[in-house]
C-alpha positions in Angstrom: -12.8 15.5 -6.3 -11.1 12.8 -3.8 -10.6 9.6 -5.0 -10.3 6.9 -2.5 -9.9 2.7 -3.3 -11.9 1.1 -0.7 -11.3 -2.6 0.5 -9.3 -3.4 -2.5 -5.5 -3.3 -1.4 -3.8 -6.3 -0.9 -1.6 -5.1 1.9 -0.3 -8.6 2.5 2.4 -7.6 -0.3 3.3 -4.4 1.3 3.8 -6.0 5.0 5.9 -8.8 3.4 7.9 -5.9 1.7 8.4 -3.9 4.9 9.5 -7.4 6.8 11.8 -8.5 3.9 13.7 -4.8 4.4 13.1 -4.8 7.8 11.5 -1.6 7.8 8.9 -0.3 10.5 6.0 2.2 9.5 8.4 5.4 10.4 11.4 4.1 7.9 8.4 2.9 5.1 6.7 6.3 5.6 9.8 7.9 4.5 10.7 5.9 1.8 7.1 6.0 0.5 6.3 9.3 1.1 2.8 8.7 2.7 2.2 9.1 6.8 3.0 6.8 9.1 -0.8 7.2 10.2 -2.2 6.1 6.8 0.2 3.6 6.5 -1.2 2.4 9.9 -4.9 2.6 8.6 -4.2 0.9 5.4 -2.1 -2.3 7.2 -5.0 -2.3 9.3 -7.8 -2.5 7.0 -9.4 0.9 8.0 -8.9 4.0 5.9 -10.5 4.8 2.2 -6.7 5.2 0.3 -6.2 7.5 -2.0 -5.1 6.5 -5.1 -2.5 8.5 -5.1 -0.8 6.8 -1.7 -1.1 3.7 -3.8 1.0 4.8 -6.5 3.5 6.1 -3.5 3.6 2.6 -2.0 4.4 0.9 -5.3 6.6 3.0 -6.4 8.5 2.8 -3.0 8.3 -1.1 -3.5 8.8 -1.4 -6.9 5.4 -3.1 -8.0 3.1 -1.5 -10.7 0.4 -0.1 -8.7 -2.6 -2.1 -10.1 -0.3 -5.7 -8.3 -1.5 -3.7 -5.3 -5.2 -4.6 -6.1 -6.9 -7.5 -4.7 -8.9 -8.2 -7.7 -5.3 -8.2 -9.8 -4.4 -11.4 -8.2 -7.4 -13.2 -8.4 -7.8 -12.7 -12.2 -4.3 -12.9 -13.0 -4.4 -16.6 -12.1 
């Protein structure tokens, strides 16, 4: 069974991250470990992610995955 996480990243987070380390989606793709095409659809706003490319992207920026969340920042406030 897929598991995808619809319209709930905050992607803002992971496009500061990639400008702070001056990093395009080729050098983030390899450091995260997920594809420079879903990286492109998830910076964009169009793909379903998979939960498990979350966990990739925090891991490659050093966030517990659930910071990734919209919802996390909103409540946490």
């Amino acid at each position: 069974m897929k598991k995808f996480v619809r319209d709930a990243v905050n992607v803002e987070i992971i496009r500061e991250y990639m400008a702070k380390n001056r990093l395009d989606l080729k050098d983030f793709s390899a450091k995260s470990g997920v594809s420079r095409r879903v990286l492109d659809k998830i910076l964009d706003g169009s793909a379903e992610v998979r939960l498990t490319a979350i966990i990739k992207i925090a891991r490659a920026i050093g966030v517990n995955f659930v910071e990734l969340f919209n919802d996390y920042h909103t409540t946490k406030e």
